[in-house]
N, C-alpha and C positions, 0 to 999 in steps of 0.2 A: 484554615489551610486546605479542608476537604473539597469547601467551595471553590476556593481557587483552581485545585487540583481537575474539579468535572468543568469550570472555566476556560481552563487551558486547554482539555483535552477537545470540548467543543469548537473552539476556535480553530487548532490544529486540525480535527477533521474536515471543516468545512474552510481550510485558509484560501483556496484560490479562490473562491469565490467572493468571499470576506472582502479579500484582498481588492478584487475587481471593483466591488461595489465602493472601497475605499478610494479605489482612481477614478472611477467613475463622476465620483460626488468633488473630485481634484478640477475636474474639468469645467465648474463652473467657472473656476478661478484661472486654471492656463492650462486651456485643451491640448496641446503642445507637451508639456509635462506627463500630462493624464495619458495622450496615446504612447507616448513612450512606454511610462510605467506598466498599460496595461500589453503592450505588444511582447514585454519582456517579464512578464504575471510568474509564467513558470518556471525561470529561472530565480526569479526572487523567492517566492514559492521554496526552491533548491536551497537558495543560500541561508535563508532564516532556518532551517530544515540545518545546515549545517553548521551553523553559529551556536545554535543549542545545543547539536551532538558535540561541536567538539569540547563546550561551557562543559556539559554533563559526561565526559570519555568514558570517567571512571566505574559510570554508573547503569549503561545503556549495551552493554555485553559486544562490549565492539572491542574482538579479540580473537584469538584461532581459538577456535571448537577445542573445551576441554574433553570432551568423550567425540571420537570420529565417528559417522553412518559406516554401518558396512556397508559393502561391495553391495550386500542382499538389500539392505536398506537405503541404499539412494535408487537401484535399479526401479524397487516398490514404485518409489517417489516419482520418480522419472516415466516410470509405464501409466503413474494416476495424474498426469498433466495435460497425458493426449486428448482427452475426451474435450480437457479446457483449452486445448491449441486448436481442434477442429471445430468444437460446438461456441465457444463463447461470443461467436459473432463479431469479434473486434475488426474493424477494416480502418485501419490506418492511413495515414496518406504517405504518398509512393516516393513522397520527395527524400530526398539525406536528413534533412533537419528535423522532419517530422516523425523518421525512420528512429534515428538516435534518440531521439525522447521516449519514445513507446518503448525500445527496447532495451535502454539503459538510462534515459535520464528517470524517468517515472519508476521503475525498480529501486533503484537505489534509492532514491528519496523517500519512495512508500516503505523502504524495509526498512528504514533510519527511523522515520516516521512512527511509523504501528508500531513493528517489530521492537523499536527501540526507545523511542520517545513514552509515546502513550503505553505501551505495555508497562513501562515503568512507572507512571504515572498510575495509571489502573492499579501495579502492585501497589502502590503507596495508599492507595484508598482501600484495595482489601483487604491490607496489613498480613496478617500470618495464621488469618485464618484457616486455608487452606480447604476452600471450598471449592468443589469439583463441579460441574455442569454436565446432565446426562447426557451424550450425544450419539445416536446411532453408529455401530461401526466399529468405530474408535472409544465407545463403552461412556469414556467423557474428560472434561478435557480443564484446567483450573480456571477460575471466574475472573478472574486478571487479561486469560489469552482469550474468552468467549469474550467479554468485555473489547478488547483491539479489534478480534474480528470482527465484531458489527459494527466499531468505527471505520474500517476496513471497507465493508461494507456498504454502508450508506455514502461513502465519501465519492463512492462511484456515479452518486446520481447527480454532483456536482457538474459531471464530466456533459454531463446531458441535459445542465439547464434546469434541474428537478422537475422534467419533465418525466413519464413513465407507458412503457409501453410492454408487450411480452418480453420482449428483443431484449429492455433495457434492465428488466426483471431478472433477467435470467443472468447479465453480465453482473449486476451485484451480488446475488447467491453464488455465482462462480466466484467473486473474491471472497463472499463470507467463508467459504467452504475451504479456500485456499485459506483465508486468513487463521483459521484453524488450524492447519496442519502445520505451517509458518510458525506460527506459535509455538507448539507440541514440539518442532524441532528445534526450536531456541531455547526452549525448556531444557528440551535433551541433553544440547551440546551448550550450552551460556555464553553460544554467541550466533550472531546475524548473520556470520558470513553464507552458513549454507541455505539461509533462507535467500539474500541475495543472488546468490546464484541460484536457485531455483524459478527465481520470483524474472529473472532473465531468460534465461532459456523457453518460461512460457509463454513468456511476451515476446520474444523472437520467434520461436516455434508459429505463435498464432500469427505473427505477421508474416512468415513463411507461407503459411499454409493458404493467408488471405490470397499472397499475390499468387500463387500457383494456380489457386483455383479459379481465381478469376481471369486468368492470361489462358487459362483452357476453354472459357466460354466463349 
Protein backbone atom coordinates (compact mmCIF):
# COMPACT_ATOMS: atom_id res chain seq x y z
CA UNK A 1 0.00 0.00 0.00
CA UNK A 2 3.20 2.35 0.66
CA UNK A 3 4.09 2.00 -2.85
CA UNK A 4 0.89 2.86 -3.95
CA UNK A 5 0.74 5.68 -1.70
CA UNK A 6 4.38 7.46 -3.11
CA UNK A 7 2.54 6.43 -6.67
CA UNK A 8 -0.21 8.43 -6.07
CA UNK A 9 1.39 11.15 -4.65
CA UNK A 10 3.83 11.29 -7.73
CA UNK A 11 1.13 11.32 -10.20
CA UNK A 12 -0.89 13.99 -8.19
CA UNK A 13 2.12 16.35 -8.16
CA UNK A 14 3.17 16.26 -11.64
CA UNK A 15 -0.89 15.66 -13.02
CA UNK A 16 -1.18 18.40 -15.45
CA UNK A 17 1.51 17.44 -17.11
CA UNK A 18 0.72 13.73 -16.96
CA UNK A 19 -2.34 14.55 -18.02
CA UNK A 20 -1.17 16.56 -21.10
CA UNK A 21 1.21 14.04 -22.20
CA UNK A 22 -1.87 11.52 -21.91
CA UNK A 23 -3.90 13.88 -24.57
CA UNK A 24 -1.19 14.36 -26.32
CA UNK A 25 -0.49 10.70 -27.27
CA UNK A 26 -4.90 10.78 -27.74
CA UNK A 27 -4.10 12.76 -30.69
CA UNK A 28 -2.74 10.09 -32.77
CA UNK A 29 -6.01 8.61 -32.78
CA UNK A 30 -8.57 11.97 -32.94
CA UNK A 31 -6.67 15.18 -32.79
CA UNK A 32 -10.16 16.90 -32.35
CA UNK A 33 -10.67 15.02 -28.97
CA UNK A 34 -6.86 15.55 -27.95
CA UNK A 35 -7.18 19.58 -28.38
CA UNK A 36 -10.26 19.77 -26.57
CA UNK A 37 -8.96 17.61 -23.62
CA UNK A 38 -5.76 19.50 -23.63
CA UNK A 39 -7.45 23.14 -23.95
CA UNK A 40 -9.61 22.17 -20.95
CA UNK A 41 -6.01 20.31 -18.91
CA UNK A 42 -6.87 22.69 -15.95
CA UNK A 43 -10.09 22.37 -15.33
CA UNK A 44 -9.95 18.46 -15.47
CA UNK A 45 -6.73 18.88 -13.40
CA UNK A 46 -9.79 20.82 -10.82
CA UNK A 47 -12.25 18.15 -11.05
CA UNK A 48 -10.15 14.85 -10.47
CA UNK A 49 -8.64 17.28 -7.66
CA UNK A 50 -12.27 17.25 -6.49
CA UNK A 51 -13.68 13.85 -7.08
CA UNK A 52 -11.10 12.53 -4.57
CA UNK A 53 -11.75 15.38 -2.06
CA UNK A 54 -15.09 14.81 -1.94
CA UNK A 55 -14.44 10.50 -2.16
CA UNK A 56 -12.03 11.36 0.94
CA UNK A 57 -14.27 14.48 2.94
CA UNK A 58 -13.92 12.78 6.12
CA UNK A 59 -10.29 12.49 5.99
CA UNK A 60 -8.60 15.62 4.19
CA UNK A 61 -9.51 18.42 7.28
CA UNK A 62 -12.01 20.07 4.97
CA UNK A 63 -13.83 21.70 7.83
CA UNK A 64 -13.92 25.27 9.99
CA UNK A 65 -10.67 25.56 11.83
CA UNK A 66 -10.97 23.85 15.23
CA UNK A 67 -8.39 26.40 17.05
CA UNK A 68 -8.88 30.08 15.20
CA UNK A 69 -5.38 32.42 14.08
CA UNK A 70 -5.51 35.23 16.20
CA UNK A 71 -5.95 38.72 15.28
CA UNK A 72 -1.83 38.70 15.92
CA UNK A 73 -1.46 35.57 14.07
CA UNK A 74 -2.90 36.05 10.57
CA UNK A 75 -1.72 39.83 10.70
CA UNK A 76 2.25 37.58 11.04
CA UNK A 77 0.98 35.76 8.07
CA UNK A 78 -0.48 38.32 6.11
CA UNK A 79 2.83 40.88 6.58
CA UNK A 80 5.14 37.47 5.49
CA UNK A 81 3.23 37.16 2.02
CA UNK A 82 4.36 40.58 0.77
CA UNK A 83 7.90 39.91 -0.04
CA UNK A 84 6.06 36.68 -2.06
CA UNK A 85 3.32 39.30 -3.85
CA UNK A 86 6.32 41.62 -4.80
CA UNK A 87 9.33 39.35 -5.52
CA UNK A 88 7.89 36.06 -6.77
CA UNK A 89 7.96 37.26 -10.33
CA UNK A 90 4.59 35.71 -11.38
CA UNK A 91 2.96 37.76 -14.41
CA UNK A 92 -0.11 36.41 -15.33
CA UNK A 93 -2.01 37.01 -18.22
CA UNK A 94 -4.43 40.25 -18.13
CA UNK A 95 -7.30 38.46 -19.53
CA UNK A 96 -10.68 37.33 -16.92
CA UNK A 97 -10.17 33.68 -17.51
CA UNK A 98 -6.62 33.69 -17.02
CA UNK A 99 -6.97 36.21 -13.97
CA UNK A 100 -9.49 33.69 -12.17
CA UNK A 101 -7.27 30.67 -12.43
CA UNK A 102 -4.20 32.35 -10.88
CA UNK A 103 -6.14 33.69 -8.29
CA UNK A 104 -8.65 31.19 -7.33
CA UNK A 105 -8.85 28.34 -9.67
CA UNK A 106 -5.04 27.20 -8.86
CA UNK A 107 -5.59 28.12 -5.03
CA UNK A 108 -8.10 26.14 -4.23
CA UNK A 109 -7.15 23.16 -6.21
CA UNK A 110 -3.41 23.30 -4.85
CA UNK A 111 -4.68 23.69 -1.27
CA UNK A 112 -7.16 20.56 -1.78
CA UNK A 113 -4.35 19.19 -3.48
CA UNK A 114 -1.04 19.42 -0.88
CA UNK A 115 -2.80 20.92 1.83
CA UNK A 116 -5.30 18.10 1.63
CA UNK A 117 -4.83 15.28 -0.63
CA UNK A 118 -1.04 14.52 -0.43
CA UNK A 119 -0.50 15.75 3.03
CA UNK A 120 -2.79 13.02 3.90
CA UNK A 121 -1.18 10.69 1.92
CA UNK A 122 2.38 11.70 3.25
CA UNK A 123 0.54 11.16 6.87
CA UNK A 124 -0.30 7.67 5.82
CA UNK A 125 3.29 6.86 4.91
CA UNK A 126 4.92 8.41 8.06
CA UNK A 127 2.33 6.86 10.27
CA UNK A 128 2.67 8.26 14.06
CA UNK A 129 6.04 8.63 14.00
CA UNK A 130 6.15 12.09 14.66
CA UNK A 131 9.07 13.08 13.10
CA UNK A 132 9.93 16.72 13.02
CA UNK A 133 12.27 18.43 10.05
CA UNK A 134 14.84 21.08 11.27
CA UNK A 135 13.99 24.30 9.46
CA UNK A 136 15.41 27.64 10.12
CA UNK A 137 12.98 30.26 11.77
CA UNK A 138 10.25 28.28 12.50
CA UNK A 139 12.83 25.75 14.53
CA UNK A 140 11.02 22.76 12.41
CA UNK A 141 8.12 21.62 11.15
CA UNK A 142 6.50 17.38 10.91
CA UNK A 143 8.02 15.27 7.85
CA UNK A 144 4.23 14.62 6.56
CA UNK A 145 3.97 18.84 5.85
CA UNK A 146 8.06 19.01 4.68
CA UNK A 147 7.17 16.07 2.48
CA UNK A 148 3.66 18.28 0.69
CA UNK A 149 5.84 21.10 0.52
CA UNK A 150 8.49 19.83 -1.74
CA UNK A 151 5.59 18.36 -3.62
CA UNK A 152 4.37 21.74 -3.43
CA UNK A 153 7.26 22.74 -4.70
CA UNK A 154 8.66 20.90 -7.56
CA UNK A 155 4.96 20.77 -9.06
CA UNK A 156 5.87 24.41 -9.93
CA UNK A 157 8.38 23.56 -12.63
CA UNK A 158 5.52 21.77 -14.45
CA UNK A 159 4.13 25.14 -14.84
CA UNK A 160 7.29 25.95 -16.89
CA UNK A 161 7.89 22.99 -18.99
CA UNK A 162 10.73 21.67 -16.52
CA UNK A 163 12.49 24.16 -17.85
CA UNK A 164 14.89 26.28 -15.13
CA UNK A 165 16.18 29.38 -14.79
CA UNK A 166 16.98 32.08 -11.73
CA UNK A 167 13.38 33.62 -12.28
CA UNK A 168 12.03 29.94 -12.18
CA UNK A 169 14.12 28.89 -9.15
CA UNK A 170 13.07 31.25 -7.04
CA UNK A 171 9.19 30.85 -7.87
CA UNK A 172 9.48 27.14 -6.60
CA UNK A 173 11.27 27.95 -3.20
CA UNK A 174 8.61 30.67 -2.93
CA UNK A 175 6.00 27.81 -2.81
CA UNK A 176 8.37 25.42 -0.84
CA UNK A 177 8.57 28.02 1.65
CA UNK A 178 4.87 28.95 1.50
CA UNK A 179 4.05 25.25 1.26
CA UNK A 180 5.51 25.04 4.78
CA UNK A 181 3.78 27.51 6.62
CA UNK A 182 0.33 26.16 4.69
CA UNK A 183 1.24 23.25 6.36
CA UNK A 184 2.12 24.33 10.13
CA UNK A 185 -1.27 26.12 9.70
CA UNK A 186 -3.39 23.17 8.83
CA UNK A 187 -1.62 21.42 11.62
CA UNK A 188 -2.59 24.14 13.80
CA UNK A 189 -6.14 24.59 12.92
CA UNK A 190 -7.16 20.71 11.20
CA UNK A 191 -8.46 22.48 8.46
CA UNK A 192 -7.50 24.09 4.87
CA UNK A 193 -9.64 26.65 5.04
CA UNK A 194 -7.03 29.33 6.28
CA UNK A 195 -4.52 27.89 4.10
CA UNK A 196 -6.91 28.56 1.18
CA UNK A 197 -7.57 31.77 1.84
CA UNK A 198 -4.08 32.68 2.34
CA UNK A 199 -2.96 30.67 -0.61
CA UNK A 200 -5.59 33.46 -2.47
CA UNK A 201 -4.88 36.58 -1.25
CA UNK A 202 -1.17 35.85 -2.58
CA UNK A 203 -1.89 34.99 -5.65
CA UNK A 204 -4.13 38.05 -5.99
CA UNK A 205 -1.87 40.26 -4.19
CA UNK A 206 1.07 39.21 -6.77
CA UNK A 207 -1.19 39.71 -9.63
CA UNK A 208 -2.07 43.05 -8.17
CA UNK A 209 1.10 44.00 -7.74
CA UNK A 210 2.15 42.47 -11.47
CA UNK A 211 -0.46 44.73 -13.28
CA UNK A 212 0.37 47.87 -11.27
CA UNK A 213 3.72 47.79 -11.79
CA UNK A 214 3.86 47.18 -15.24
CA UNK A 215 0.93 49.77 -16.23
CA UNK A 216 3.64 52.28 -14.49
CA UNK A 217 6.36 51.52 -17.00
Amino acid sequence: MQGLAILAITYLTFMLILNYKVFHFISRYNKGFSNKLKKYNTYIWLGIILVITIINLSSLNIRPPKRTLTLLEMLFILLALIPFMIESGYKPQKNLKEMINFCFVFPIGEELLFRGIILSLATYLVGSSGIYVPIPIIKGVSLQVFLSAICFGITHFQYFRFKYDNTIIKKVLFAFVFGLFAGIVVEITESILYAVMFHIIANSGAAIYYIISNNNK
